[in-house]
C-alpha positions in Angstrom: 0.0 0.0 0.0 1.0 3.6 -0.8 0.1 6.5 -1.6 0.8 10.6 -2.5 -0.3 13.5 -1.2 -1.8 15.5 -4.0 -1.4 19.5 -3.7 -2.8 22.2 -5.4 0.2 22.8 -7.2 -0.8 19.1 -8.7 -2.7 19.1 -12.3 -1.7 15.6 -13.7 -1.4 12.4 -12.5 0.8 9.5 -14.3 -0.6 5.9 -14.2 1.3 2.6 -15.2 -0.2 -0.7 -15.9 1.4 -3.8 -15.9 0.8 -5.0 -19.6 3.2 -1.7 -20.6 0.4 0.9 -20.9 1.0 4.5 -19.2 -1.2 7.7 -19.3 -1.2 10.8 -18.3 -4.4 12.6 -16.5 -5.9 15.7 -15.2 -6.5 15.8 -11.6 -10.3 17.0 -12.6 -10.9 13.8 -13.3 -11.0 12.9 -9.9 -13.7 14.3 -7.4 -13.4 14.1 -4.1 -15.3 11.7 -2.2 -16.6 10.8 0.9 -15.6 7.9 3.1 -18.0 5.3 2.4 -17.6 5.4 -1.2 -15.5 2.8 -3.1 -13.4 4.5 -5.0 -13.1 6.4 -9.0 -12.4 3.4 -12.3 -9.2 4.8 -14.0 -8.9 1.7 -16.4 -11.6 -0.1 -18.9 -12.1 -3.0 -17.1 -11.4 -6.0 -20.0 -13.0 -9.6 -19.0 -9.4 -11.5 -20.5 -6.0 -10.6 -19.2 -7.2 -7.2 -17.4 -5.0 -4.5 -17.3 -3.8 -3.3 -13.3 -2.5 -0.3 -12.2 1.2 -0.6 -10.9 1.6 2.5 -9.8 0.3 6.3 -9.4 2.3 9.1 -9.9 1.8 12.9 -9.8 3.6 14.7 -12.4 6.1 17.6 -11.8 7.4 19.8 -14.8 11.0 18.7 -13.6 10.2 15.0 -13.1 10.1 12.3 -15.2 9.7 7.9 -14.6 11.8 4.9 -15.2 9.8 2.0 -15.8 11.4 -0.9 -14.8 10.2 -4.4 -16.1 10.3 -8.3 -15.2 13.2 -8.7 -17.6 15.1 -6.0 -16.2 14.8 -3.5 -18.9 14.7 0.2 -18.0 12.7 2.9 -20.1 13.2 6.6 -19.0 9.7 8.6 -20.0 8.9 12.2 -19.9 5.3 12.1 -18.6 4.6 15.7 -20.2 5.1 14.0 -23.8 1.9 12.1 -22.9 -1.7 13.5 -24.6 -4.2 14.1 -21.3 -6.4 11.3 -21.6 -9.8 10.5 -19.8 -10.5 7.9 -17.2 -11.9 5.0 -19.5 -8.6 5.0 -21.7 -6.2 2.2 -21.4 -3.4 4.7 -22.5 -0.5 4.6 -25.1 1.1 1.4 -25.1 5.0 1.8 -24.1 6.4 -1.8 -23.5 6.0 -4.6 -25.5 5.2 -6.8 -22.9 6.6 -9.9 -24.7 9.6 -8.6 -25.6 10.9 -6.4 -22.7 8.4 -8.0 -19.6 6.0 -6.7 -17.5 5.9 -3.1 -15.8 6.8 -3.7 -11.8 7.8 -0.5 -10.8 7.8 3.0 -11.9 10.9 5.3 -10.3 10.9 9.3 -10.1 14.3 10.9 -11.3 14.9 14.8 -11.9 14.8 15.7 -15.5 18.5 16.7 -16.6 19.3 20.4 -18.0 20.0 19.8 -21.6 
C-alpha cells in the first residue's frame, strides 16, 4: 500500500499498468469523495488478461519515470510527452510486454538540463 499526497500545485497524475500501458491525466478527473464510497475506475475494465495499475504518480514539470520491467529492462519517459487522456482510456502502449516483460515499478528521477 501507498500513496501521494496530491497539492494544489498538482494538475496531472501519471498511471502505469502492468501490460506496458502509461497515461497521463488531469487531476479534474478525480472528485473528491466521501468515506464510504468505493473509489473512482481509471482503467476499462477488459474480461481477459485485465489490465492493473502498478503504480500512481503525480507529475512535476522537472520529473520524469523509469519504468522498470520483469526482464530487467529500464525505459526513461517524460510524462509531459503524454496527450491528457480521460478515465476509460487504457493509455498509449509503451512496452512490449513480450519482448521487454511486464511493468513492476515506476521510479521518479529529476529531468536533466540539456
Amino acid at each position: 500500500v501507498a500513496f501521494e499526497v496530491i497539492t494544489e500545485q498538482v494538475k496531472n497524475i501519471f498511471v502505469a499498468t502492468q501490460r506496458g500501458s502509461v497515461k497521463r491525466m488531469n487531476i479534474s478527473e478525480f472528485e473528491v469523495a466521501s468515506r464510504a464510497l468505493r473509489g473512482v475506475t481509471v482503467l476499462k475494465e477488459l474480461k481477459s488478461n485485465p489490465y492493473r495499475v502498478v503504480d500512481m504518480k503525480a507529475v512535476k514539470e522537472d520529473e520524469q519515470f523509469v519504468l522498470l520491467t520483469t526482464k530487467d529492462q529500464k525505459i526513461e519517459i517524460d510524462p509531459m510527452s503524454l496527450k491528457n487522456t480521460n478515465r476509460q482510456s487504457t493509455g498509449s502502449s509503451i512496452v512490449d510486454e513480450a519482448k521487454e516483460g511486464k511493468i513492476v515499478q515506476v521510479a521518479v528521477m529529476k529531468k536533466e538540463d540539456k
